[in-house]
DRENDOFI-249521 format. One record per residue (C-alpha): residue in three letters; x, z, y. Coordinates in Angstrom, 1 decimal. Layout:
+------+--------+--------+--------+
| type |   east |     up |  north |
+------+--------+--------+--------+
|  ALA |      X |      Z |      Y |
...
+------+--------+--------+--------+
//
This chain:
+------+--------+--------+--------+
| type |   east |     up |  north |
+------+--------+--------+--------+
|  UNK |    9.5 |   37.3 |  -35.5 |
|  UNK |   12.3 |   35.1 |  -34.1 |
|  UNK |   15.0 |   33.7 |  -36.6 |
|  UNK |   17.1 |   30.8 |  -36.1 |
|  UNK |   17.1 |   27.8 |  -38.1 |
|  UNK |   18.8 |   24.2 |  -38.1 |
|  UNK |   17.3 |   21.6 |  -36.1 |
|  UNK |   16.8 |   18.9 |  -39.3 |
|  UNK |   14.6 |   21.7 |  -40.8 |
|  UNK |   12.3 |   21.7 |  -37.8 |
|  UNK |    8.7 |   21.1 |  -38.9 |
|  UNK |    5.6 |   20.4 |  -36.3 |
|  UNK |    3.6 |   23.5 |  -35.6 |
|  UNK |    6.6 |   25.4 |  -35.3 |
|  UNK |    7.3 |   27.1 |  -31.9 |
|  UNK |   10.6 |   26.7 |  -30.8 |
|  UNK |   12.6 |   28.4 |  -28.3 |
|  UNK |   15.9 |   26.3 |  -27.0 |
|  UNK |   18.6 |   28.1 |  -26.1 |
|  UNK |   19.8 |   26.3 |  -23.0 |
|  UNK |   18.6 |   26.1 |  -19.7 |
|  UNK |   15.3 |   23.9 |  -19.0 |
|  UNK |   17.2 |   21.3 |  -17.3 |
|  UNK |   19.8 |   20.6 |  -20.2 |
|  UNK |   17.0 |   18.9 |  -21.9 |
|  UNK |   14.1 |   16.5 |  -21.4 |
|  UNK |   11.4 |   19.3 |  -22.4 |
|  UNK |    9.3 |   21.0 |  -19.5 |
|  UNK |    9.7 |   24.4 |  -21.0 |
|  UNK |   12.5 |   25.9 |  -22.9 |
|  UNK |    9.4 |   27.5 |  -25.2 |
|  UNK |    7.0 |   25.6 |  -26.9 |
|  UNK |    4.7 |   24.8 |  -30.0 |
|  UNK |    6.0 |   21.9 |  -31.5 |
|  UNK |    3.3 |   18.5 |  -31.5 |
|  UNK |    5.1 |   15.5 |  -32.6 |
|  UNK |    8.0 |   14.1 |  -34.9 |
|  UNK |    9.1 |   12.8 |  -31.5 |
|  UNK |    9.9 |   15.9 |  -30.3 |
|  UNK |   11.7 |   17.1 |  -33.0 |
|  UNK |   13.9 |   13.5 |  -32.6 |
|  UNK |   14.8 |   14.5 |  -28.9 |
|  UNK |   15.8 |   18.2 |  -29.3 |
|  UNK |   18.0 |   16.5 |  -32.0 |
|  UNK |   18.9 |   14.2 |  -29.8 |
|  UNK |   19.8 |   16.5 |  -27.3 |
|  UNK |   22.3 |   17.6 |  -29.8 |
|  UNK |   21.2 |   21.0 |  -30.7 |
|  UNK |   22.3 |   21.9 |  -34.3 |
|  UNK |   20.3 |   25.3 |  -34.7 |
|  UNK |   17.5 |   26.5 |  -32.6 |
|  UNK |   15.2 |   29.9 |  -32.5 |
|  UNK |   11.6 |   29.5 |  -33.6 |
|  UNK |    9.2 |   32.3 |  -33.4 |
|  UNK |    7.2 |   32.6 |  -36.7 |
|  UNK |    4.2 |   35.0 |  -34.6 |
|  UNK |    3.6 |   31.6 |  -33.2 |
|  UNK |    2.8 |   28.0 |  -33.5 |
|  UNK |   -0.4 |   26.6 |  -34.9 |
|  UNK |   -1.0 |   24.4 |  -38.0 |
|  UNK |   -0.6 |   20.5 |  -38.1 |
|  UNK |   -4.3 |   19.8 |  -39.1 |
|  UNK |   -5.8 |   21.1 |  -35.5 |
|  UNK |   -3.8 |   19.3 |  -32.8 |
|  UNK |   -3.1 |   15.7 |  -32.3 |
|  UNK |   -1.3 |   14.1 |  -29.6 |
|  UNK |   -1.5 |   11.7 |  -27.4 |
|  UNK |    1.1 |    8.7 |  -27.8 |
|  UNK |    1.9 |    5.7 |  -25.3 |
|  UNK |    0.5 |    3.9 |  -28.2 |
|  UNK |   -2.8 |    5.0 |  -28.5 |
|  UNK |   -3.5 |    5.8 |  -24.4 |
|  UNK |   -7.2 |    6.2 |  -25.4 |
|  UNK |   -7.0 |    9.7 |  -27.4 |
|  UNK |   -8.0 |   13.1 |  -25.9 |
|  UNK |   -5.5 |   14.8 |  -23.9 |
|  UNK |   -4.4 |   18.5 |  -25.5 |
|  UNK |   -6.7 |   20.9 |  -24.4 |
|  UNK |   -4.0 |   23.1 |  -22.0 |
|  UNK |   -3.8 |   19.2 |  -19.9 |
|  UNK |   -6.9 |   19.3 |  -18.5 |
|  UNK |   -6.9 |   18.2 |  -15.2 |
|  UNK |   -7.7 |   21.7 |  -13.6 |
|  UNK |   -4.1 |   22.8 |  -15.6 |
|  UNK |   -2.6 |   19.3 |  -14.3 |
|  UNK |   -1.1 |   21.5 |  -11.3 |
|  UNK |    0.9 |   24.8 |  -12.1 |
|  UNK |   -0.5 |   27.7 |  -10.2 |
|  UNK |    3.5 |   28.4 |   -9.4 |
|  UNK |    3.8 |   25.3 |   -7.1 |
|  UNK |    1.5 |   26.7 |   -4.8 |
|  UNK |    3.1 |   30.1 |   -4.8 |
|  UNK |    6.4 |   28.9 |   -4.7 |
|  UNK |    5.6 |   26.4 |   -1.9 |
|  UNK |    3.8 |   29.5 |    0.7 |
|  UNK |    5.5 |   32.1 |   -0.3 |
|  UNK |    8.0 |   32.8 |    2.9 |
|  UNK |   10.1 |   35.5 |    1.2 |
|  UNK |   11.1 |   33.5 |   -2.1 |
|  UNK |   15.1 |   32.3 |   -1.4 |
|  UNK |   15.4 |   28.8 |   -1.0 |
|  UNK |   17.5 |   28.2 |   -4.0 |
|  UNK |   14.6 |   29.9 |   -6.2 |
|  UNK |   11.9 |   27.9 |   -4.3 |
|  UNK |   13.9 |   24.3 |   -4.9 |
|  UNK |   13.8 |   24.9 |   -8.6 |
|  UNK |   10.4 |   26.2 |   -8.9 |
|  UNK |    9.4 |   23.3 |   -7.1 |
|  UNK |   11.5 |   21.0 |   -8.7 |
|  UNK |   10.2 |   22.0 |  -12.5 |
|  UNK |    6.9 |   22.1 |  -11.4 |
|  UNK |    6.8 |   18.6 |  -10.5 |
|  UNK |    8.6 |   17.7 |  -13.2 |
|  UNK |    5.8 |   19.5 |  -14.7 |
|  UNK |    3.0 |   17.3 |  -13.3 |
|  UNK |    4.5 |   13.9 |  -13.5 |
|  UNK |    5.3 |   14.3 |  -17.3 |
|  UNK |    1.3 |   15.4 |  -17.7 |
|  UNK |    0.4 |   12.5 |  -15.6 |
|  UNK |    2.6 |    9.9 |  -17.8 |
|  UNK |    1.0 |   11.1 |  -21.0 |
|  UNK |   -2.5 |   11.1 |  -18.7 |
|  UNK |   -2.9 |    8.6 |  -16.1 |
|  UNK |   -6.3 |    8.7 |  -15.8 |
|  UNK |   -7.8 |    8.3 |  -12.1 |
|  UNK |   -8.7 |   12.1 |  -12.0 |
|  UNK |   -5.1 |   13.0 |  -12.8 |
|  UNK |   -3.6 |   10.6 |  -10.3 |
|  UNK |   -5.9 |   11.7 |   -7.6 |
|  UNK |   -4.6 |   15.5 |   -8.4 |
|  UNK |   -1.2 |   14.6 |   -8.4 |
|  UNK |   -1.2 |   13.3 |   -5.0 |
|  UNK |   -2.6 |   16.5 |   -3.8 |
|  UNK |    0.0 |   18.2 |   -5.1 |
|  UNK |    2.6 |   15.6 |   -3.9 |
|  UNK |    1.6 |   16.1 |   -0.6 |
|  UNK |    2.4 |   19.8 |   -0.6 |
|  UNK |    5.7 |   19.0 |   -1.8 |
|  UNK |    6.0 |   16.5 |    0.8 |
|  UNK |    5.2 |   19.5 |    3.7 |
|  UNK |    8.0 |   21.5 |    2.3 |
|  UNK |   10.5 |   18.7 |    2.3 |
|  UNK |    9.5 |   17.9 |    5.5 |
|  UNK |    9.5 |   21.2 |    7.1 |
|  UNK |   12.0 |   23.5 |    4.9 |
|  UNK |   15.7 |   22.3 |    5.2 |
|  UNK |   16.9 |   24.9 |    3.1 |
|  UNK |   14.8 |   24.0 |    0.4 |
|  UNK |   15.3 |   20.6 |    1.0 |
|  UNK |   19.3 |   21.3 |    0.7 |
|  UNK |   18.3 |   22.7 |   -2.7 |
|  UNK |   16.1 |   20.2 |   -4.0 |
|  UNK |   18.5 |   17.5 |   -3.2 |
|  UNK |   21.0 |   19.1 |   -5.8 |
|  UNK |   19.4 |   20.4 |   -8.8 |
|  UNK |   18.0 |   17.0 |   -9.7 |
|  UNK |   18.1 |   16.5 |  -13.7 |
|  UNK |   19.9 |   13.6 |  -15.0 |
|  UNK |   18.7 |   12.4 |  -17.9 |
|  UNK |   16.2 |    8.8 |  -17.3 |
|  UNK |   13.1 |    9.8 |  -18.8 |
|  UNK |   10.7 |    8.3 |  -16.6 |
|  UNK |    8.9 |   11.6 |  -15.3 |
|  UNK |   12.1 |   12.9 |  -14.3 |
|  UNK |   13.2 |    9.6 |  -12.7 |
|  UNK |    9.9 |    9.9 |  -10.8 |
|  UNK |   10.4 |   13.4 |   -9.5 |
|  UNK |   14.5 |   12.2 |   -8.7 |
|  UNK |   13.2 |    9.2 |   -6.7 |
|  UNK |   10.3 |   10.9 |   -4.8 |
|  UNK |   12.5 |   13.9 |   -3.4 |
|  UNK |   15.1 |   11.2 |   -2.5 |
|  UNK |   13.0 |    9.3 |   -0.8 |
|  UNK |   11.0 |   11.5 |    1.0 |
|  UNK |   14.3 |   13.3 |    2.2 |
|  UNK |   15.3 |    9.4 |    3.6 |
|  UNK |   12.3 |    8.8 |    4.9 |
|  UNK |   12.9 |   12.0 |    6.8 |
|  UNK |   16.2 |   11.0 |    8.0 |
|  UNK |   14.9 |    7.3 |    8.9 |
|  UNK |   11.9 |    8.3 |   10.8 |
|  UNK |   13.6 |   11.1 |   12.4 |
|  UNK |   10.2 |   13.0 |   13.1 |
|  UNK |    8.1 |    9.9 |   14.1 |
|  UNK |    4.4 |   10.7 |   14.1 |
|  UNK |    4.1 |    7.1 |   13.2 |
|  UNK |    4.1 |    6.8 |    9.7 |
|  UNK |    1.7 |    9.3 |    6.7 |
|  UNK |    4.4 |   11.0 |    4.5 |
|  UNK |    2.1 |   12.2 |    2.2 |
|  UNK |    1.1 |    8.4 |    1.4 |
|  UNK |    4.7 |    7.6 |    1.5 |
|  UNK |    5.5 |   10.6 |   -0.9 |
|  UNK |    2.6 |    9.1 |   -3.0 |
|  UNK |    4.1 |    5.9 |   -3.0 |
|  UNK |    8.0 |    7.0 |   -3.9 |
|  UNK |    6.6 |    9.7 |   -6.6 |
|  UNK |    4.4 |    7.3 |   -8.2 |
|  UNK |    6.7 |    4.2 |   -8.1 |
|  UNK |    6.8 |    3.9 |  -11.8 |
|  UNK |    3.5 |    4.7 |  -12.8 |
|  UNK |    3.0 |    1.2 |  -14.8 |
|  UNK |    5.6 |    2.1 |  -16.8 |
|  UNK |    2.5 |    3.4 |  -18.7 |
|  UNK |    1.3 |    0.0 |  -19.6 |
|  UNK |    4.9 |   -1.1 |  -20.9 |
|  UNK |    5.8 |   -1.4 |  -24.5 |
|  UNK |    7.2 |    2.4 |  -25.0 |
|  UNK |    9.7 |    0.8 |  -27.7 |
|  UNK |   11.5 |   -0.8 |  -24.5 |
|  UNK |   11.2 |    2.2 |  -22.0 |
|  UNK |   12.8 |    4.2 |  -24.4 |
|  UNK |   15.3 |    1.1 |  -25.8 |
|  UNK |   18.5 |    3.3 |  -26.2 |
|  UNK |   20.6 |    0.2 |  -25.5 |
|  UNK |   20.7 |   -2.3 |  -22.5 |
|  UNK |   17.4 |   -4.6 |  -22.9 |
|  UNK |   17.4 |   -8.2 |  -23.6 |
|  UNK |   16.5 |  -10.9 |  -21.2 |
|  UNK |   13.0 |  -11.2 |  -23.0 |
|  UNK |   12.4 |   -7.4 |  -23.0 |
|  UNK |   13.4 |   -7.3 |  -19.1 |
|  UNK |   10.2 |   -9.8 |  -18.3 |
|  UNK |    8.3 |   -7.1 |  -19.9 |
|  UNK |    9.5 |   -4.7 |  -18.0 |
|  UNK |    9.5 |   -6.6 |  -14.7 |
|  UNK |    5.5 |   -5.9 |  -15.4 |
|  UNK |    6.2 |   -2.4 |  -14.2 |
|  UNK |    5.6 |   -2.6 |  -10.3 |
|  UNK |    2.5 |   -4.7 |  -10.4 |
|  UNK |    0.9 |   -2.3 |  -13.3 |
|  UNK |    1.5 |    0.6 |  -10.8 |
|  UNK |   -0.2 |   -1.4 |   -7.8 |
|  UNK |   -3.1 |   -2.3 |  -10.3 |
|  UNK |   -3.5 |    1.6 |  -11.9 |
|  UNK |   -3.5 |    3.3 |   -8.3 |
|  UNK |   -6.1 |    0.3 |   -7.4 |
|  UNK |   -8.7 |    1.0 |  -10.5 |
|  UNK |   -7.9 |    5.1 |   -9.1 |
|  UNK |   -9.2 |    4.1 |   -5.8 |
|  UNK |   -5.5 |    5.8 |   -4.6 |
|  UNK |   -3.8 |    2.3 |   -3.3 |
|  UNK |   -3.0 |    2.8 |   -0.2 |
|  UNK |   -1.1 |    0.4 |    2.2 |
|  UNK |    2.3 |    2.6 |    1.8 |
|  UNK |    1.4 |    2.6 |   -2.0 |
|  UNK |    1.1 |   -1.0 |   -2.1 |
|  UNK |    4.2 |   -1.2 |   -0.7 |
|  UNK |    6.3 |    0.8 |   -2.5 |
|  UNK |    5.6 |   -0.1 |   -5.7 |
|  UNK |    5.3 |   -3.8 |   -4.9 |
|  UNK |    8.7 |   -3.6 |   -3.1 |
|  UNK |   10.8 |   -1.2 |   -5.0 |
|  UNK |   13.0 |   -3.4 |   -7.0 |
|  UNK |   13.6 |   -5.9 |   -4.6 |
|  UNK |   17.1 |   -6.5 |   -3.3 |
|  UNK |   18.2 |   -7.8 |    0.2 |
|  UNK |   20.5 |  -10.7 |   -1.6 |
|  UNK |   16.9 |  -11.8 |   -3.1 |
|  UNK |   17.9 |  -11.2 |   -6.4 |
|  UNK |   15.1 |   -8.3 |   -7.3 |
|  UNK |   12.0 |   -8.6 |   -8.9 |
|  UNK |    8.8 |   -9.5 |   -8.7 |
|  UNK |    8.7 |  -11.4 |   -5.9 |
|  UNK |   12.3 |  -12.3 |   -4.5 |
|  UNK |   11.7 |  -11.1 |   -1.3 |
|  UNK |   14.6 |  -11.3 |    1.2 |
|  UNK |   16.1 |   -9.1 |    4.0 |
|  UNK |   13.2 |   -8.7 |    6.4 |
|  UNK |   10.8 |   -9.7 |    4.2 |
|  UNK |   11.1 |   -6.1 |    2.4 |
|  UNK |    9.6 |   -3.8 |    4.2 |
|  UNK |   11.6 |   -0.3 |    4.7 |
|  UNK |    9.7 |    1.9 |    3.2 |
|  UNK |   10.5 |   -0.6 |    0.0 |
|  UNK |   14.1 |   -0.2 |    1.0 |
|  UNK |   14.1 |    3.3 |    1.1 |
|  UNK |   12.6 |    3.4 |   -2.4 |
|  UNK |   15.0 |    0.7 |   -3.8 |
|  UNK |   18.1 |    2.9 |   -2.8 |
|  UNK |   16.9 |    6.0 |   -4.2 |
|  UNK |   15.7 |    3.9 |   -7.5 |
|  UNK |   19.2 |    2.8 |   -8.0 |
|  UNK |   21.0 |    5.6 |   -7.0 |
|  UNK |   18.9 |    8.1 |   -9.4 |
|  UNK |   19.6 |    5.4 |  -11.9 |
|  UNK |   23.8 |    5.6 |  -11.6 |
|  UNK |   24.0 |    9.4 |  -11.6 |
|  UNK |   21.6 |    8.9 |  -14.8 |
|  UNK |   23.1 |    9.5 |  -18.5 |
|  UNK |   22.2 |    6.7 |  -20.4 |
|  UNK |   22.9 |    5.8 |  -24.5 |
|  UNK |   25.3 |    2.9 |  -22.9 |
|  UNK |   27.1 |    4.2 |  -19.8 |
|  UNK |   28.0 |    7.6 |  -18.4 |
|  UNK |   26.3 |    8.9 |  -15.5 |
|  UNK |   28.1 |    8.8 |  -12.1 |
|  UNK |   29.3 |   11.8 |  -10.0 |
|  UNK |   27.5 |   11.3 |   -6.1 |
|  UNK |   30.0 |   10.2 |   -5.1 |
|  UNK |   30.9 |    7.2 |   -7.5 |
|  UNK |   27.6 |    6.2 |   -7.5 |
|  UNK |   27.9 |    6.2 |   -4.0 |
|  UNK |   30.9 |    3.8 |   -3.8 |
|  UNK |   29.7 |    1.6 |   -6.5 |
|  UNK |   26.5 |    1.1 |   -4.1 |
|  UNK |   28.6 |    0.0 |   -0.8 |
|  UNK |   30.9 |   -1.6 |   -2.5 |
|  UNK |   29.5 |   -3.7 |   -5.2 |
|  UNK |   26.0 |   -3.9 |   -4.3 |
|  UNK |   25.5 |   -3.4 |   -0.5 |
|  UNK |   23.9 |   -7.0 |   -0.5 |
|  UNK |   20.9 |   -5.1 |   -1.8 |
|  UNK |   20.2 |   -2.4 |    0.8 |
|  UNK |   19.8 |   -2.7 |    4.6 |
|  UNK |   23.0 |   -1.1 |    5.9 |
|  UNK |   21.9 |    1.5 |    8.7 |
|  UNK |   19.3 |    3.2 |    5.6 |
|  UNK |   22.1 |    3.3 |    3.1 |
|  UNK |   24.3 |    4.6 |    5.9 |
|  UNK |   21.7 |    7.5 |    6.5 |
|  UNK |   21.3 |    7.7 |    2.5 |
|  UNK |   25.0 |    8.7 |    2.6 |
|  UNK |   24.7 |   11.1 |    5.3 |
|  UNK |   22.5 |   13.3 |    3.2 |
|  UNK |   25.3 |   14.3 |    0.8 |
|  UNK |   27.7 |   15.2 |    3.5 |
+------+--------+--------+--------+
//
């Protein structure tokens, strides 16, 4: 039975259904059994008043716990086992020739979306191996399909949970990468795709109280988070999944040309470009991001922002090809 009821009288165990499209909110699906007070917060937060919740459904509190950033030891919930980490819709949607393109993008898009949400709450070496798998797939399409590509490119979500952010940056990049390599046989794109989808994976091993810090951080919370890129060289390590274009990329991804980025100050040629081509999609994913404290950024002010307050911080002929992909 579905009846409607207002969002402050949400309980968990309930199963909700949100009317509003999946990408309108920071959930993977629009239907779902509630699992944590969190939850609740965010499809507050989302500002729904009054949602639909579906009484047939929904289990009781006593048997399901979750798994919090604060307690990374706990059992996952039983439909996150690794053999559900991939949805069997990415495959289909990838090889299957007479799906439109505009369908496929979104399929794809949400279903990797999908996995890097699972692999946040689950970052255990099993799940990163798996994901990578699945990455490169998505890699093949961007690679081969233009259409889809075309698609992908503009159905990014744009809120900054860090999932999403992951999914933003990795389709950016990989799309740059194409652009910059124009076909070369010389570099792996499914390690590169690794590298740019997995950027923020130590994000993990940050205090979740500052990840999710509505507000700009302070200067002390900013060391903590500077953390960030070396935790994701060290987690792919322990997964024996660290390779060289891994290193790189999350080594390299917030460091700026000017040698004002972090960890390690590198300057100009010191950063390698595949840590360039990360760094541009980072910060342009970031602008066009709605944030507590700023508005997000149409393409193209983000764009103009980038070349003309911050082009110190990217190498000129990538950002120029960067540019070219919105045209």
């Amino acid at each position: 039975m579905i009846k409607k009821i207002k969002t402050g009288d949400l309980k968990v165990g309930m199963h909700v259904v949100i009317p509003s499209s999946w990408l309108k909110h920071p959930f993977l699906k629009n239907e779902f059994d509630i699992k944590s007070r969190d939850q609740i917060r965010e499809i507050i937060e989302s500002g729904f008043d009054e949602v639909s919740v579906d009484t047939s459904k929904g289990f009781p509190i006593a048997e399901f716990y979750t798994v919090s950033h604060s307690d990374k030891h706990m059992a996952p919930p039983t439909e996150w086992k690794p053999d559900k980490l991939i949805p069997d819709e990415l495959k289909e949607a990838i090889h299957d020739k007479t799906l439109p393109s505009e369908k496929k993008a979104e399929l794809v898009y949400k279903s990797s979306v999908e996995i890097m949400g699972k692999l946040f709450e689950d970052p255990k070496a099993e799940n990163i191996k798996e994901s990578k798998q699945a990455i490169s797939e998505i890699v093949d399409l961007i690679v081969s399909d233009n259409n889809t590509s075309y698609h992908l490119l503009r159905i990014t979500s744009h809120d900054f949970y860090t999932y999403t952010h992951s999914v933003n940056v990795g389709v950016l990049s990989v799309l740059l990468s194409k652009a910059v390599f124009n076909g070369s046989d010389a570099h792996n794109m499914h390690e590169l795709g690794a590298g740019f989808f997995l950027h923020d994976l130590g994000k993990v091993r940050v205090d979740p109280a500052i990840i999710n810090k509505p507000g700009r951080l302070t200067e002390e919370e900013m060391k903590q988070m500077r953390i960030h890129p070396y935790q994701s060289y060290k987690m792919l390590e322990e997964a024996a999944q660290l390779s060289e274009e891994c290193r790189i990329i999350t080594m390299q991804h917030h460091e700026r040309g000017d040698g004002t980025g972090y960890p390690r100050r590198l300057k100009e040629d010191q950063i390698h470009v595949y840590g360039r081509i990360c760094c541009i999609a980072d910060v342009y994913d970031a602008l066009t991001a709605e944030r507590s404290y700023k508005p997000k950024l149409n393409a193209f002010e983000a764009l103009k922002i980038m070349k003309e307050e911050m082009i110190n911080h990217f190498h000129r002929d990538i950002f120029e090809k960067f540019v070219l992909l919105f045209s």
